[in-house]
TIPA-734192 format. One record per residue (C-alpha): residue number from 1; x, y negated, z negated. Coordinates in steps of 0.5 Angstrom, whole numbers. Layout:
BEGIN
@seq=NUM | east=X | north=Y | up=Z
...
//
This chain:
BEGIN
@seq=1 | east=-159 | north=-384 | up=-392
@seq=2 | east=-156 | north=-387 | up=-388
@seq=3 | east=-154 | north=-381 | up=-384
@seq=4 | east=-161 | north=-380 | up=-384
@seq=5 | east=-162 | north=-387 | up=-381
@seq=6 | east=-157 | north=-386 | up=-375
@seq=7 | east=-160 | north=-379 | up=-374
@seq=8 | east=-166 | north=-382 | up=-372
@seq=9 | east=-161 | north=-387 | up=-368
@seq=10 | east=-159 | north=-382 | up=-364
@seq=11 | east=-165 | north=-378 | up=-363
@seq=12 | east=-169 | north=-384 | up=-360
@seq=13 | east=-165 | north=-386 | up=-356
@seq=14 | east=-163 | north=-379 | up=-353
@seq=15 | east=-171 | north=-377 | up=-352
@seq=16 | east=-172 | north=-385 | up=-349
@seq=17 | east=-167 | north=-383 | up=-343
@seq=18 | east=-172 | north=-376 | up=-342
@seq=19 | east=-178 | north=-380 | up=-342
@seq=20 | east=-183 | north=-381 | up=-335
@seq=21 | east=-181 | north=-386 | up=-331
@seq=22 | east=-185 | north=-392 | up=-329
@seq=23 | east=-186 | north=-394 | up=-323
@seq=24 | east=-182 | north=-399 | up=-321
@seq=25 | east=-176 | north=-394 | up=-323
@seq=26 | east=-173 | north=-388 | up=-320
@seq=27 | east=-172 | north=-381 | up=-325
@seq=28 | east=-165 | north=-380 | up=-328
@seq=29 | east=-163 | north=-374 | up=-323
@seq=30 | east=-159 | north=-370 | up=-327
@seq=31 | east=-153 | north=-367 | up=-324
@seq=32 | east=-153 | north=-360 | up=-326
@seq=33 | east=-158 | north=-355 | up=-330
@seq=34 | east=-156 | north=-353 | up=-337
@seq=35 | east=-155 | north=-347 | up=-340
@seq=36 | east=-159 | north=-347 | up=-347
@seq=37 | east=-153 | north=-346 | up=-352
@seq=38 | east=-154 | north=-342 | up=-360
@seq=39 | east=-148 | north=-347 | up=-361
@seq=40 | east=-152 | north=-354 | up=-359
@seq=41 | east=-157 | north=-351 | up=-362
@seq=42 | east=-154 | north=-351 | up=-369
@seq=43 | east=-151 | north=-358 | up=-367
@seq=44 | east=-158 | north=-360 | up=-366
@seq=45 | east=-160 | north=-357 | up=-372
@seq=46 | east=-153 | north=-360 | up=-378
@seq=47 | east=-155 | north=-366 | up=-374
@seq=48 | east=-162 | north=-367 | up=-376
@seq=49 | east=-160 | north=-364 | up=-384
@seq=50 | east=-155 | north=-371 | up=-383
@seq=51 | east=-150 | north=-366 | up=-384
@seq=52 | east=-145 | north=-369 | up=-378
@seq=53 | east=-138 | north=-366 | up=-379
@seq=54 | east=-142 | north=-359 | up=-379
@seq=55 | east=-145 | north=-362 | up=-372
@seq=56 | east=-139 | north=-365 | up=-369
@seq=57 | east=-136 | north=-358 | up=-370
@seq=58 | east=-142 | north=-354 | up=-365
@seq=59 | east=-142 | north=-359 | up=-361
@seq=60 | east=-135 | north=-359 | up=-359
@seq=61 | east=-137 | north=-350 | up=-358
@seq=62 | east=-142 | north=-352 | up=-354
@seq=63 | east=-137 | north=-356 | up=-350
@seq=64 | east=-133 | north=-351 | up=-349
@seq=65 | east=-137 | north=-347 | up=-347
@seq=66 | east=-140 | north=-351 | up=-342
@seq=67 | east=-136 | north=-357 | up=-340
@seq=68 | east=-141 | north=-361 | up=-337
@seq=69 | east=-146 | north=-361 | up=-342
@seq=70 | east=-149 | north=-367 | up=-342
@seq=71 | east=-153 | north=-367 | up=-348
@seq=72 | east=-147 | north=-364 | up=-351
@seq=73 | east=-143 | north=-370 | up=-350
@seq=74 | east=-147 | north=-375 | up=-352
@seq=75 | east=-150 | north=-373 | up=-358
@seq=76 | east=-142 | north=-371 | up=-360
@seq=77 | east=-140 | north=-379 | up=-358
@seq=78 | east=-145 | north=-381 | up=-362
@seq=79 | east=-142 | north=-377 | up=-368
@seq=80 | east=-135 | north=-379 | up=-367
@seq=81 | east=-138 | north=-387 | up=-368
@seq=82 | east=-141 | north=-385 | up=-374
@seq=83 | east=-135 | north=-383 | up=-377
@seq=84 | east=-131 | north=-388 | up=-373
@seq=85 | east=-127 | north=-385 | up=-369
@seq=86 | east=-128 | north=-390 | up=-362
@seq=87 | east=-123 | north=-388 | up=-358
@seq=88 | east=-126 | north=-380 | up=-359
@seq=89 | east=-133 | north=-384 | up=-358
@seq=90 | east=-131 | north=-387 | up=-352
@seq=91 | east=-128 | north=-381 | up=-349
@seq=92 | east=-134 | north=-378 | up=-350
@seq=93 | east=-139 | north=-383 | up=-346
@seq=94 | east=-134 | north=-383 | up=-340
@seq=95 | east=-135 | north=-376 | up=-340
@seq=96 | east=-143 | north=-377 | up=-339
@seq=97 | east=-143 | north=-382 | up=-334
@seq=98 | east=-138 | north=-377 | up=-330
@seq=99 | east=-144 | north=-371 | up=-331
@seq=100 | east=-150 | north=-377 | up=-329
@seq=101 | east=-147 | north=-384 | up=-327
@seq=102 | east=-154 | north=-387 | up=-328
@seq=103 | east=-156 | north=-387 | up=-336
@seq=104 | east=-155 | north=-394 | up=-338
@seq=105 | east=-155 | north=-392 | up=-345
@seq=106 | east=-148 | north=-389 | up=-344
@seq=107 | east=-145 | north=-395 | up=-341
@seq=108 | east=-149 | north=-400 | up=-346
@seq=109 | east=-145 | north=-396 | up=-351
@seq=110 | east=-139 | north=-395 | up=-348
@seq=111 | east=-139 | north=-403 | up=-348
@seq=112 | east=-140 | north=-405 | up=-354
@seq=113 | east=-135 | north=-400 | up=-356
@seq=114 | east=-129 | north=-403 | up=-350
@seq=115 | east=-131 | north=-410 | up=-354
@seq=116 | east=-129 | north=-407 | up=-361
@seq=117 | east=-123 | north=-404 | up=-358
@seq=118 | east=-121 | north=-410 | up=-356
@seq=119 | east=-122 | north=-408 | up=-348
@seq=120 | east=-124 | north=-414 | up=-345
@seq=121 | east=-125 | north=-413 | up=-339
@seq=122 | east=-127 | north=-405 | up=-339
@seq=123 | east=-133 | north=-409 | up=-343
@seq=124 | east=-135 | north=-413 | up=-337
@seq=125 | east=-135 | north=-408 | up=-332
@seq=126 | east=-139 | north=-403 | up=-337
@seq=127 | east=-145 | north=-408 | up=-338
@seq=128 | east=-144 | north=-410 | up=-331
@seq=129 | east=-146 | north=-403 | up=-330
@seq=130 | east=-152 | north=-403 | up=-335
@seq=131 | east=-155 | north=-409 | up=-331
@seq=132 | east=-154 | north=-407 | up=-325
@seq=133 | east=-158 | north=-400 | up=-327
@seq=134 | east=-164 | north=-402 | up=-331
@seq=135 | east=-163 | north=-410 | up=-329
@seq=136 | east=-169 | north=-412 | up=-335
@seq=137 | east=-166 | north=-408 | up=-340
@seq=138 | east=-169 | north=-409 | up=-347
@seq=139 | east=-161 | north=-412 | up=-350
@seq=140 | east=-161 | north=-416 | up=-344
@seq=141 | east=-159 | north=-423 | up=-348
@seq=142 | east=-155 | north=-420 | up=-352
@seq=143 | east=-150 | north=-417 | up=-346
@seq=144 | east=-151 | north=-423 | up=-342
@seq=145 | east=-149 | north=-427 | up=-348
@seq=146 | east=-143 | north=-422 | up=-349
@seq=147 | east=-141 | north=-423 | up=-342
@seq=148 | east=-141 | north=-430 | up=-342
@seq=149 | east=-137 | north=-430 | up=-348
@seq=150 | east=-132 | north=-425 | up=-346
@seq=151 | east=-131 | north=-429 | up=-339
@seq=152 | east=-129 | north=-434 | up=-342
@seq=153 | east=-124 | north=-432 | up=-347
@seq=154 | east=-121 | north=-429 | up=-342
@seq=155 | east=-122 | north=-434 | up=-337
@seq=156 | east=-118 | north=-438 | up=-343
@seq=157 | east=-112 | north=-433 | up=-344
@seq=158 | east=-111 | north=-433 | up=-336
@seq=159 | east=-110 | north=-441 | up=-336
@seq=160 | east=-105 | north=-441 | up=-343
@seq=161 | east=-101 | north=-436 | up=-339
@seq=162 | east=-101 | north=-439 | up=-333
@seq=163 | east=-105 | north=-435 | up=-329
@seq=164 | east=-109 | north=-440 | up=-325
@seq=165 | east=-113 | north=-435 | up=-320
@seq=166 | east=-116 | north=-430 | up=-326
@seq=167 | east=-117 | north=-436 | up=-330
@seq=168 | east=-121 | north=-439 | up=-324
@seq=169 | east=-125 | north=-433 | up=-323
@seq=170 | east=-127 | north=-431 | up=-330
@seq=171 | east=-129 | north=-438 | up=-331
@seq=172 | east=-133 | north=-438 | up=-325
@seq=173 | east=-137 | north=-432 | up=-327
@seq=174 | east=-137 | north=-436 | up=-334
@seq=175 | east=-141 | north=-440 | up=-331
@seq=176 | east=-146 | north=-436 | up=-326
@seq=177 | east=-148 | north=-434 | up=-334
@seq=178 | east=-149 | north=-440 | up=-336
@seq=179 | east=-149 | north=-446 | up=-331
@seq=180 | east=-150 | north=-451 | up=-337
@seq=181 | east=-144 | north=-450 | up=-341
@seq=182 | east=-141 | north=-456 | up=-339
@seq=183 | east=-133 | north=-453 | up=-343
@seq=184 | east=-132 | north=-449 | up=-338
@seq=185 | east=-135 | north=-453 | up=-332
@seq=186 | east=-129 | north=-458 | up=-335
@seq=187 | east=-124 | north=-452 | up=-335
@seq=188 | east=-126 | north=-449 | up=-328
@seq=189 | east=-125 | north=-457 | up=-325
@seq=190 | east=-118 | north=-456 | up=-328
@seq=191 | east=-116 | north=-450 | up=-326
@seq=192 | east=-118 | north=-451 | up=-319
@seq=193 | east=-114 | north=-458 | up=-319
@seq=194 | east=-109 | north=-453 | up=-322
@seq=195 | east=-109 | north=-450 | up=-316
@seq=196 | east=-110 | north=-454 | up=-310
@seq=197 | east=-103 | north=-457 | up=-313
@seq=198 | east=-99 | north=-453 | up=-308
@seq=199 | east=-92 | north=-455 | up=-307
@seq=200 | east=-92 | north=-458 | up=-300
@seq=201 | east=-87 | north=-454 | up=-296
@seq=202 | east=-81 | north=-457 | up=-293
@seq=203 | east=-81 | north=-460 | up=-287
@seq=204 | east=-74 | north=-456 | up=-283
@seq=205 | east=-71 | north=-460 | up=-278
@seq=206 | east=-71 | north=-458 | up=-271
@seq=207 | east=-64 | north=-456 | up=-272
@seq=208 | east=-66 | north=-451 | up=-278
@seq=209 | east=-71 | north=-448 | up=-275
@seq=210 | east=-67 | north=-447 | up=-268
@seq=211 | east=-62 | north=-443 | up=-274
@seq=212 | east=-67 | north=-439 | up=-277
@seq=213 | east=-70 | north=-437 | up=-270
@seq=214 | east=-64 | north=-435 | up=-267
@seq=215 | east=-63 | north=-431 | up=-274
@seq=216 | east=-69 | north=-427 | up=-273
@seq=217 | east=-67 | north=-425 | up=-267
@seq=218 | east=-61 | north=-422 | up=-269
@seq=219 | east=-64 | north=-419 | up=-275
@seq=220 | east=-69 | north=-416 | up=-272
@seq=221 | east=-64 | north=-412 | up=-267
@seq=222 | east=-61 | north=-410 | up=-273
@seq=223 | east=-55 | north=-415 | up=-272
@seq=224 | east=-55 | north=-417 | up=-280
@seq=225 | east=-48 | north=-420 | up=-281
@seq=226 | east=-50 | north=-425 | up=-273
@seq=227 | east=-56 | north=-426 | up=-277
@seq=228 | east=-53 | north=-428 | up=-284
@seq=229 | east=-48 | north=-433 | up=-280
@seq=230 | east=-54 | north=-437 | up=-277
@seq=231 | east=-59 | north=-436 | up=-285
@seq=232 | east=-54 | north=-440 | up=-288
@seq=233 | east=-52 | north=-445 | up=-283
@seq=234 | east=-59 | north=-446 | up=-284
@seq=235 | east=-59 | north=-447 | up=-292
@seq=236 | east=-54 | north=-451 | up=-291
@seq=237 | east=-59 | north=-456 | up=-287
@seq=238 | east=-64 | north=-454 | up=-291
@seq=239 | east=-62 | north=-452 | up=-298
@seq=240 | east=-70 | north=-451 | up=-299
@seq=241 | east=-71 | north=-447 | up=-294
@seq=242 | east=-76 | north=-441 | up=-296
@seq=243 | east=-76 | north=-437 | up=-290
@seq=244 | east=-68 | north=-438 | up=-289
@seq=245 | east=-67 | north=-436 | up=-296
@seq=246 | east=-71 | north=-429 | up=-295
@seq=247 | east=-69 | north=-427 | up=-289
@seq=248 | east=-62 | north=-428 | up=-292
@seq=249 | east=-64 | north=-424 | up=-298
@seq=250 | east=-67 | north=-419 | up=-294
@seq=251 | east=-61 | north=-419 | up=-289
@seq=252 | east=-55 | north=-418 | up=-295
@seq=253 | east=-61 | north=-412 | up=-297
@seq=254 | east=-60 | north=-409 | up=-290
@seq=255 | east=-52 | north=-409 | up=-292
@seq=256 | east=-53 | north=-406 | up=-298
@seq=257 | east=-50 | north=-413 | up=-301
@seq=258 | east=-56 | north=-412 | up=-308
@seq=259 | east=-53 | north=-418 | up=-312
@seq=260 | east=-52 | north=-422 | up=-307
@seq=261 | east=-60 | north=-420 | up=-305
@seq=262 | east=-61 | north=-422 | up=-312
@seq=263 | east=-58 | north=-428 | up=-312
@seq=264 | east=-62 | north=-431 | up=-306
@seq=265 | east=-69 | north=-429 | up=-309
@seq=266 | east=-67 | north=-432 | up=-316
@seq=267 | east=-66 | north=-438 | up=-310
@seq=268 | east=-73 | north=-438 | up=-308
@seq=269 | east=-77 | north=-438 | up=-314
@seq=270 | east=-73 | north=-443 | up=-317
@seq=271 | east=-77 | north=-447 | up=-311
@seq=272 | east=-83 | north=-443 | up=-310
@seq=273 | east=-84 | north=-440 | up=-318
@seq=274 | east=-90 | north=-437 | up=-315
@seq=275 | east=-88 | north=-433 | up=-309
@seq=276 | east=-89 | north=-426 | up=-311
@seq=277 | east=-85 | north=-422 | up=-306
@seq=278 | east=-79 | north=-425 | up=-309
@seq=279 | east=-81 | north=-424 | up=-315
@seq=280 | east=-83 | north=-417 | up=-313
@seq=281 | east=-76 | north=-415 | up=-310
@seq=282 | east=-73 | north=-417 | up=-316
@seq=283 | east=-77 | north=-414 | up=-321
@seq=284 | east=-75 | north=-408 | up=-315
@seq=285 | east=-68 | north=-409 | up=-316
@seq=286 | east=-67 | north=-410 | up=-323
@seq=287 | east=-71 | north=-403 | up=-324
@seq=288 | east=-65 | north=-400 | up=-319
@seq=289 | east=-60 | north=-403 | up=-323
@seq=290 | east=-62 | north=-401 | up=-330
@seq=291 | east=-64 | north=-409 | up=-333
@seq=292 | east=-71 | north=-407 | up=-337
@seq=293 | east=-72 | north=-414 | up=-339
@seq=294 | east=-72 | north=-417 | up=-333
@seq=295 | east=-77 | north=-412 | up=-329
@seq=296 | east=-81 | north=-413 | up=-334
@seq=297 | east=-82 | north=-421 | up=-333
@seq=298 | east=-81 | north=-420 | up=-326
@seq=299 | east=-86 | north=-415 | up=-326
@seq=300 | east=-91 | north=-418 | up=-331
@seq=301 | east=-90 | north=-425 | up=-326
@seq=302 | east=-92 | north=-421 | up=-320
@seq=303 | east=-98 | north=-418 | up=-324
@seq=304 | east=-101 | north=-426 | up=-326
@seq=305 | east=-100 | north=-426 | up=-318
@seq=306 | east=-106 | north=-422 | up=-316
@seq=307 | east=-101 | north=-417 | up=-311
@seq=308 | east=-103 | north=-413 | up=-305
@seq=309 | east=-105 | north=-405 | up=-308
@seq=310 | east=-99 | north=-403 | up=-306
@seq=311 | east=-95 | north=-408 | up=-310
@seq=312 | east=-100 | north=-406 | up=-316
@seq=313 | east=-99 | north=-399 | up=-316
@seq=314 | east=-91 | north=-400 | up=-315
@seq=315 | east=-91 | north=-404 | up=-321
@seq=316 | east=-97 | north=-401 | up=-326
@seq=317 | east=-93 | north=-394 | up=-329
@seq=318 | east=-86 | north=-399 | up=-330
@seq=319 | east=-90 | north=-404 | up=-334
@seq=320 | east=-95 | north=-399 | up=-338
@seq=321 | east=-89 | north=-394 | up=-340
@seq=322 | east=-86 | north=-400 | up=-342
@seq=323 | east=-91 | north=-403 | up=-346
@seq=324 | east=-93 | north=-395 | up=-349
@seq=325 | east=-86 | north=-394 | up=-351
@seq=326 | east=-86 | north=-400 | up=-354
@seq=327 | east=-92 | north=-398 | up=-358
@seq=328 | east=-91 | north=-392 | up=-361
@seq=329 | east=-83 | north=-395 | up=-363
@seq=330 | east=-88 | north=-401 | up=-367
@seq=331 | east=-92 | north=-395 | up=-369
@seq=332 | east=-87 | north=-390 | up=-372
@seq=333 | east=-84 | north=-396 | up=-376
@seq=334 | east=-91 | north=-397 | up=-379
@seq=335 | east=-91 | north=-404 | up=-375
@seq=336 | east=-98 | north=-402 | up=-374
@seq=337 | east=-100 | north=-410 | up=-371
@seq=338 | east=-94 | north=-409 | up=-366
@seq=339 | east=-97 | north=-403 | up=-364
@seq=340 | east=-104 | north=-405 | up=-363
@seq=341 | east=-102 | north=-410 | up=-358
@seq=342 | east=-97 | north=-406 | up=-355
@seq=343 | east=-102 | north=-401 | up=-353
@seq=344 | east=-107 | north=-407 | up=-351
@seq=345 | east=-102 | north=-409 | up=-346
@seq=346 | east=-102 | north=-401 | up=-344
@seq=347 | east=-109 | north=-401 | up=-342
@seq=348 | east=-109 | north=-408 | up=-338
@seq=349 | east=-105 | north=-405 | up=-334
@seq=350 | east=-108 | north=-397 | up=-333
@seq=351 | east=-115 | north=-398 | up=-336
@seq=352 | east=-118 | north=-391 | up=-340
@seq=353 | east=-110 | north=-388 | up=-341
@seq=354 | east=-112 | north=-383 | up=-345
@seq=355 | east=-105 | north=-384 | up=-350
@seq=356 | east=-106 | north=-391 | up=-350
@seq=357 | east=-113 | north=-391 | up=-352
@seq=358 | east=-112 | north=-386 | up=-357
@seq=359 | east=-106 | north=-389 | up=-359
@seq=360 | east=-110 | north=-395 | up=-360
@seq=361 | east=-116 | north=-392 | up=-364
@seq=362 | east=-111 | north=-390 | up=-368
@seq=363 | east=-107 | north=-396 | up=-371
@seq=364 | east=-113 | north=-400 | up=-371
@seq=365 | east=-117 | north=-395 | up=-376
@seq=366 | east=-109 | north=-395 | up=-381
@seq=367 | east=-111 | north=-403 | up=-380
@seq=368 | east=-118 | north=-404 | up=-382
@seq=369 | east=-115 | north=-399 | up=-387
@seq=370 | east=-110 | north=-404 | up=-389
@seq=371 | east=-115 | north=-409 | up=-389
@seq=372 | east=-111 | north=-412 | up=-384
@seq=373 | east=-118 | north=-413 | up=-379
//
């Protein structure tokens, strides 16, 4: 009965998705024309008896056959949620919105499935997506409740970690959904003030600064061991002096001295904790020197920054090979929660990493089993 039931689930809403349009919308273009397949419809017809192992199977052929079967694709995702595969169901709506970019009901679902797959932030962006295509979608409440919900949680887990300026905008999205909830009115008040406490910058001395100009001088003509001598005449005027500490740091890099490189940007956050070039070169040299602890701090304290794209896409392949390695060790010891987090971290990093994603589905399906979900 209840494969009947989820049958007719699937049917009613494809067939929704080729109804006429109405005035006020557009016609769904379809991207290409598709071949009639025998396997398709086979699969039609195991789907329509509620035999969905046998449909998963022609479906699959269908695919094969023709990868850019729409049809195909989205009655397979629909399978693979009924037999509780997520992260396959998940693969298979992303394949839809490649082939047409404008059904709404694939994003509705790939949002709903984000939200048990505990990929918050993918969520948000896929019932963003449903709103901006079809703005008085019938699940409207439910997703802007959904979304409230999930900018606030998010907005929390950024502000427990320190992570003021994301905490600040989830919040802040929170509240363009409901302008009356007076926590998170509170919480962005707070963040805000957070983040408007910036240390204030030393004052340097005219005679400091004269040191550090002339510094520069010399660093930039590429006389780095003249411009060593004037950097740390000025630290020793000014021993809070950031811009003396970096161009020192930086001039010690020149010289092929990485230690004390090191040194001087440890300097520097121990002034500035949030300065996220220091933090960035650290994490550069640490990885160089084989210290796979220490770069991933650093690298995770450049990621709460908000870093440039460049910065990003440096950082991204250390910190998600890191934390996938450390999923599948937690995995192949049967530390199955471990994993499952280990796997979240990976998919924050490189959101739709397929080997992640799989993985992930995979641990929380040998939770639930566990009775540990």
């Amino acid at each position: 009965m209840r494969r009947l039931i989820i049958v007719g689930l699937v049917i009613s809403l494809f067939l929704s998705l080729s109804c006429a349009p109405t005035r006020k919308e557009k016609k769904i273009p379809q991207a290409k024309k598709e071949v009639v397949s025998d396997h398709y419809e086979k699969a039609r017809a195991h789907l329509k008896e509620g035999f969905i192992i046998d449909a998963l199977r022609e479906f699959k052929k269908a695919i094969e056959e023709n990868p850019d079967n729409l049809k195909a694709h989205y009655y397979l995702a629909f399978c693979y949620k009924d037999r509780r595969y997520p992260g396959l169901a998940i693969r298979e709506f992303q394949e839809v919105v490649r082939i047409n970019p404008r059904i709404s009901e694939a994003y509705y679902q790939l949002g709903d499935l984000y939200v048990n797959s505990d990929l918050n932030e993918e969520a948000i962006l896929a019932y963003e997506k449903v709103l901006e295509l079809k703005p008085e979608h019938e699940k409207k409440a439910k997703m802007e409740t959904a979304l409230f919900t999930l900018n606030y949680n998010l907005g929390v887990t950024h502000y427990n970690n320190g992570e003021y300026a994301q905490a600040g905008q989830r919040f802040q999205k929170a509240l363009n959904l409901k302008p009356e909830a007076e926590k998170v009115k509170k919480l962005l008040a707070e963040t805000n003030e957070i983040l408007g406490l910036t240390k204030p910058k030393p004052v340097v001395s005219a005679k400091a600064k004269d040191l550090i100009d002339q510094g520069i001088n010399y660093y930039n003509f590429g006389q780095y061991d003249a411009a060593l001598r004037e950097f740390q005449k000025a630290i020793k005027i000014e021993p809070r002096s950031l811009d003396a500490h970096l161009y020192l740091a930086w001039a010690y890099e020149k010289k092929g001295k990485k230690e004390k490189a090191i040194r001087e940007y440890q300097k520097i956050t121990e002034i500035d904790p949030n300065h996220l070039d220091a933090h960035y070169r650290l994490g550069l040299h640490y990885d160089s020197i084989g210290k796979k602890k220490e770069t991933i701090k650093e690298y995770e304290k450049v990621l709460s920054l908000r870093p440039s794209k460049e910065k990003l896409e440096k950082i991204s392949p250390v910190l998600y090979t890191f934390y996938y390695k450390q999923g599948m060790k937690s995995y192949n010891k049967r530390k199955y929660q471990e994993a499952k987090e280990s796997f979240q971290k990976a998919l924050k990093v490189k959101p739709g990493e397929s080997g992640a994603t799989e993985m992930l589905s995979t641990v929380k399906m040998l939770l639930e089993e566990k009775g540990k979900e």
